[in-house]
N, C-alpha and C positions, 0 to 999 in steps of 0.2 A: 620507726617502729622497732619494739627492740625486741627481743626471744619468747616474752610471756606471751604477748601478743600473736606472733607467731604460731606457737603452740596451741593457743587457742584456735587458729583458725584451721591449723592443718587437722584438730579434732574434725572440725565442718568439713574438712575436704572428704573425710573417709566414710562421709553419707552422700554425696555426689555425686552423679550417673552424666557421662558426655557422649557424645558422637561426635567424629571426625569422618570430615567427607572431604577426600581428595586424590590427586594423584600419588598413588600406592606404588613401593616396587620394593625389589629387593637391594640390599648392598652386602656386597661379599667383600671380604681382605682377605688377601694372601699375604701374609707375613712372611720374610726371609733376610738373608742375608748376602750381602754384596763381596766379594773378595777379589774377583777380576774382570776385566773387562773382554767382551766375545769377540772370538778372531773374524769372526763371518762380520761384523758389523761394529764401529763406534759406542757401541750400549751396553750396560753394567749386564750382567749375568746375575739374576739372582735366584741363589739355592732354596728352595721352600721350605719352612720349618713348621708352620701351621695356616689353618685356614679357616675363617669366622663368615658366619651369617648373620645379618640383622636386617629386620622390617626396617624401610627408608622410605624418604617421603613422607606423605600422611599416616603412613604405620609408624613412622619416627615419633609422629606426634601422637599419637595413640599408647604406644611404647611408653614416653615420656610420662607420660598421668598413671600409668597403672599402679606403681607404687602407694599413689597419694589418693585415689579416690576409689567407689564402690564398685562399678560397673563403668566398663569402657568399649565401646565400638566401633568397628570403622566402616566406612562405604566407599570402594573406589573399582575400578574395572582395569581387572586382571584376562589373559591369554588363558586358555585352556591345555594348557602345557606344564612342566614338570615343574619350572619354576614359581608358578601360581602354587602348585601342591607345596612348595618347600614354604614359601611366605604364609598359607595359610597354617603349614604345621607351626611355625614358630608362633606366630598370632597366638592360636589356640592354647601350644602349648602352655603361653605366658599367662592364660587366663582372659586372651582379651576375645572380645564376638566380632565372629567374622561373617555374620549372616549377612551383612551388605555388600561385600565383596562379589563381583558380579561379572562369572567367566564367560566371555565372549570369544571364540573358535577362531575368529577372524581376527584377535587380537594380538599382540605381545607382548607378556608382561616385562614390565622395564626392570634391567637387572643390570646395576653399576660395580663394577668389579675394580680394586683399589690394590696396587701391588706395593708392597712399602719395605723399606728396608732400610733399618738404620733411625727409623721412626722416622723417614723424610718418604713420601708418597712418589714412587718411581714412575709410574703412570698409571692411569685410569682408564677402563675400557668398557664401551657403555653397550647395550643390548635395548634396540626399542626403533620400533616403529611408529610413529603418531600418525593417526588416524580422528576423523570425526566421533562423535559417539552416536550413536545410529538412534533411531525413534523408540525401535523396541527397546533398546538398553536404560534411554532416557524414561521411559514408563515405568521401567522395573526399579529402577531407583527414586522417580520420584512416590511410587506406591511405597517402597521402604521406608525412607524419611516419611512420609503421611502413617503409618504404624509405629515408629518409633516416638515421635515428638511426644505423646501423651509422656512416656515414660523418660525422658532427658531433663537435665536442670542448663545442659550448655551444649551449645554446636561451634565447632569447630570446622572452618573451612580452608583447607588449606592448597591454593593453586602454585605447581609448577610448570604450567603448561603445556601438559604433554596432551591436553586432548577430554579429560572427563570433564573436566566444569568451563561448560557453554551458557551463554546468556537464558537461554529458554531453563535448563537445570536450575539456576541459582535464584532465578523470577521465580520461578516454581517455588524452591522453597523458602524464599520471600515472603510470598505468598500465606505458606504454611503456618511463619513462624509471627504472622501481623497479628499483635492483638495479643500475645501472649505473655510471659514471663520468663518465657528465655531465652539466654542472652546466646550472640549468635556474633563472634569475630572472625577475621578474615584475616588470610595472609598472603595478600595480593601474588600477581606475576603482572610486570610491565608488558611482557611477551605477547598477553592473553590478555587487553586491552577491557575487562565487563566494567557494566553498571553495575554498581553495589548498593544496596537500599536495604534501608531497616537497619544497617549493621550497629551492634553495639560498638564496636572497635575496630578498627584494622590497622593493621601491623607491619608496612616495606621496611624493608631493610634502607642504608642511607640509598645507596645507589640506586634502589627500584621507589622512593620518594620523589628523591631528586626527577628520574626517569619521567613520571610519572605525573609530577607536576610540570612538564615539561623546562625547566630549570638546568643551569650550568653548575655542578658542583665543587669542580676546581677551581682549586684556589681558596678552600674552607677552610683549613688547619685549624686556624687560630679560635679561643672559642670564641672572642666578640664577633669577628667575623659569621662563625657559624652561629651565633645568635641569634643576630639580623636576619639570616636568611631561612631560618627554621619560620619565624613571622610571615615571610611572605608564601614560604611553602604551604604551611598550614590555610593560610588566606585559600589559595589554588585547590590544594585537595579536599577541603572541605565544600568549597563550591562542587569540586567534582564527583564527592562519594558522599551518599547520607550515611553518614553516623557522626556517632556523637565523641567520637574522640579517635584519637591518631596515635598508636608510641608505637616510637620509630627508632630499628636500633642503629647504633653510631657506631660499631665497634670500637676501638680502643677510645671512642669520646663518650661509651658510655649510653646511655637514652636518655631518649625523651619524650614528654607526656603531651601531647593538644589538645587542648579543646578551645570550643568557640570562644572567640573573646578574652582568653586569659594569657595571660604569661605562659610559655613553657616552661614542664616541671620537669628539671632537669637530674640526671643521676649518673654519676661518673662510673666509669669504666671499673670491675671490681677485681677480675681476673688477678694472680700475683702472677701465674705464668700463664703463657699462652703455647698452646703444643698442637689443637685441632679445632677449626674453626666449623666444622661440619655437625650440622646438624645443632648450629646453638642456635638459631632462629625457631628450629620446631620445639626445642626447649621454653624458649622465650614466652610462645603464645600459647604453650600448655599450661604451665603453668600462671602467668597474668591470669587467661579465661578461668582456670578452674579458683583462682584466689576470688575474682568477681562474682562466680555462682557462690561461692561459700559467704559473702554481705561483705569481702576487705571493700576499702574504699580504692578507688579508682590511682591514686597515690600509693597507697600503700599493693596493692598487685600489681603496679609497675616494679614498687620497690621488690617484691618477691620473684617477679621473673628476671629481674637485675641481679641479684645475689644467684639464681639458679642458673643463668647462662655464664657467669664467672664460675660456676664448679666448673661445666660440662666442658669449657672449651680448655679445662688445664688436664683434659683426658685425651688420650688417642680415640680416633677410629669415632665410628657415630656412636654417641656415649648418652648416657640419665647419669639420671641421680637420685639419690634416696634422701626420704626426710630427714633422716640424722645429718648427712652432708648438709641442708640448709639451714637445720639449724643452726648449724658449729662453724660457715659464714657470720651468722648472724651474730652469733655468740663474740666472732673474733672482732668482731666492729661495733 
């Protein structure tokens, strides 16, 4: 596909309405700098110089489409505490709808805090309790998704198992979306073991494929090797998940496309550097899904989210990207 084509379609994306349902939290960095080691203890000392918030998780993925399309949503359940207020100001403020967002008393919003210095990640300190999602929260969300679908062109489900997408949830809105015209991909978690049905797409990573189809991955390197073995995987998770297609990302090998019965469509790794691997998979199926609502072919929204997760992962920190960045990928190749 090359830039004309492109440009065409990113016209189509900036009439496109998505919702994103999933586990939501915050990510914080502290930026600093390292000069000595503390006498109390073995471990760098680091001086703080600044400190960032951004929506992570499924706000990662909501985040990610705002630049590119008309209206963006998210649905996930947040603690009724300070943190839910700071996630939903940034939400808001970026323009995206947070009326699905759904504060629960008894909950706690998960907030992942990343201390980095030197542009190498010192450690990570996570904030969260997982817990069931309760009947009445399950109601109130699936009443939201039944008010919204009329107005969506794409849903977006994105599980990391912390606790909101349970079998009963995602039948539900299975359910909702049977019989309709829009498309509805998934970004699995191994952790969180659902049945998926109806889905246009879903999206593991290699190691939550492999996981997933229950499969040994070591030992892959080479690509005949992983050839053959994407064949049998695909054989596995297609008998296990209805939908009509699989891309599955490889990191540095790149993806790949499945569907029933065909050859996998393969696309090499595009990155020139690689500096932060966080948050390129909520990249990945933001954009694929929103290229699929806008008519690309199945091919070519691979190809789109291939080029868009080589921007994000040559950035620090949980990153987007803007259409001028994809097109000037596309431009360079």
């Amino acid at each position: 596909m090359d830039s004309d084509r492109l440009e065409s379609l990113l016209s189509v994306f900036r009439t496109k309405r998505l919702l994103v349902i999933g586990d939501v939290m915050l990510d914080r960095f502290i930026w600093g700098a390292v000069s000595r080691i503390s006498p109390e203890a073995p471990v760098p000392v680091v001086e703080v110089k600044r400190e960032d918030a951004y929506p992570g998780g499924a706000a990662n993925v909501a985040r990610n489409l705002l630049p590119f399309c008309a209206r963006v949503s998210v649905s996930g359940l947040v603690g009724d505490d300070v943190f839910a207020s700071e996630l939903d100001g940034l939400l808001t403020g970026s323009g995206i709808d947070t009326k699905g967002l759904l504060r629960d008393p008894e909950y706690q919003t998960i907030v992942k805090t990343r201390i980095v210095a030197r542009n190498q990640q010192v450690v990570r300190i996570d904030r969260e309790k997982r817990r069931a999602l309760s009947e009445a929260m399950r109601e109130r969300a699936q009443a939201f998704f039944a008010e919204m679908l009329p107005e969506v062109d794409a849903i977006i489900i994105e599980d990391y198992g912390k606790g909101f997408l349970t079998q009963a949830l995602v039948d539900g809105l299975a359910e909702l979306t049977r019989g309709t015209n829009v498309i509805v991909t998934v970004d699995p978690n191994p952790n969180n073991p659902l049945h998926w049905r109806g889905a246009t797409a879903i999206k593991p990573n290699r190691s939550e494929a492999f996981q997933a189809a229950g499969l040994d991955e070591s030992g892959l390197r080479s690509p005949d090797s992983l050839e053959s073995a994407l064949q049998e995987l695909g054989h596995r998770l297609f008998a296990q998940w209805d939908t009509k297609m699989l891309l599955i990302t490889l990191s540095e090998q790149g993806m790949a496309l499945l569907k029933k019965d065909q050859v996998p469509y393969r696309l090499p790794a595009l990155a020139r550097e690689v500096f932060d691997v966080s948050g390129a998979g909520d990249t990945a199926i933001a954009l694929f899904t929103l290229a699929l609502a806008a008519g690309a072919t199945d091919e070519e929204a691979a190809e789109i989210s291939n080029h868009a997760s080589g921007v994000v992962v040559g950035k620090i920190g949980t990153a987007t990207l803007t259409p001028e960045e994809l097109i000037e990928s596309f431009r360079r190749r």
